[in-house]
C-alpha positions in Angstrom: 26.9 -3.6 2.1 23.8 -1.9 3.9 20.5 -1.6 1.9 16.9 -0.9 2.5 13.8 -2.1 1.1 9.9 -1.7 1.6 8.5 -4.8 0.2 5.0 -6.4 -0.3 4.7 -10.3 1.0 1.4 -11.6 -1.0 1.8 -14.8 1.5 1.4 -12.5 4.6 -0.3 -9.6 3.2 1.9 -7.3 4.5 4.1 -4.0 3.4 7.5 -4.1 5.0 10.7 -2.1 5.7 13.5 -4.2 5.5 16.7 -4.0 6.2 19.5 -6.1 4.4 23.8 -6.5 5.1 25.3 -8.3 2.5 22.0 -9.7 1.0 21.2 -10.9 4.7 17.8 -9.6 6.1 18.7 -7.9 9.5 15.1 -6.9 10.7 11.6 -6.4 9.4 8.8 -4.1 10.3 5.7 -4.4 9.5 4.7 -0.8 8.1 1.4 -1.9 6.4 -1.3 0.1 8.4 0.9 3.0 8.3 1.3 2.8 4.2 -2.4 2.1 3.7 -3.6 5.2 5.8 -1.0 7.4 3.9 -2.2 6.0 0.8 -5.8 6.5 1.3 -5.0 10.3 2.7 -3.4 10.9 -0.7 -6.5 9.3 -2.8 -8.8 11.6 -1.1 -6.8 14.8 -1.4 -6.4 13.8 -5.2 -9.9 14.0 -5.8 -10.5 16.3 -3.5 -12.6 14.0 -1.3 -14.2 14.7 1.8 -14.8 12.6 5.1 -18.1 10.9 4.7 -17.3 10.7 1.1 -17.4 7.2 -0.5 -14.6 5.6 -2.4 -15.1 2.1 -3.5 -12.4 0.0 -5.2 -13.1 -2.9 -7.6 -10.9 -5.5 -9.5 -11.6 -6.9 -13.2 -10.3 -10.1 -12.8 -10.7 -10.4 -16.8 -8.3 -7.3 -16.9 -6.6 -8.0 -14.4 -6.3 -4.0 -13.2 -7.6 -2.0 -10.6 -10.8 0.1 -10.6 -11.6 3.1 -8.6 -14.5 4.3 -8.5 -15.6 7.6 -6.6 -18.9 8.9 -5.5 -19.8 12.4 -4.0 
């Protein structure tokens, strides 16, 4: 059986398409630049950002979540 997956490796750092027969990895590409530019694109159209607009991301580690902080 055939199956696909995009997975994150926190060892490597890096987003991956992967592609699995019978529970067997068959190949892996590294898609991590292309995912992060994506994701970014999508942030600033969601706030309706501009280029030369700042978007700074910070992490609580006592919360243990995400922060995003914008600035126009």
């Amino acid at each position: 059986m055939k199956s696909k997956t995009i997975e994150y490796n926190k060892t490597t750092k890096q987003i991956t398409l992967n592609s699995y027969t019978d529970g067997f990895l068959e190949n892996s590409i590294d898609i991590t630049d292309k995912v992060m530019t994506l994701a970014l694109e999508k942030l600033y159209d969601e706030y309706d950002l501009d280029l030369g607009d700042e978007l700074c991301i910070t992490k609580k580690e006592e919360l243990k979540t995400t922060k995003f902080e914008l600035k126009k």
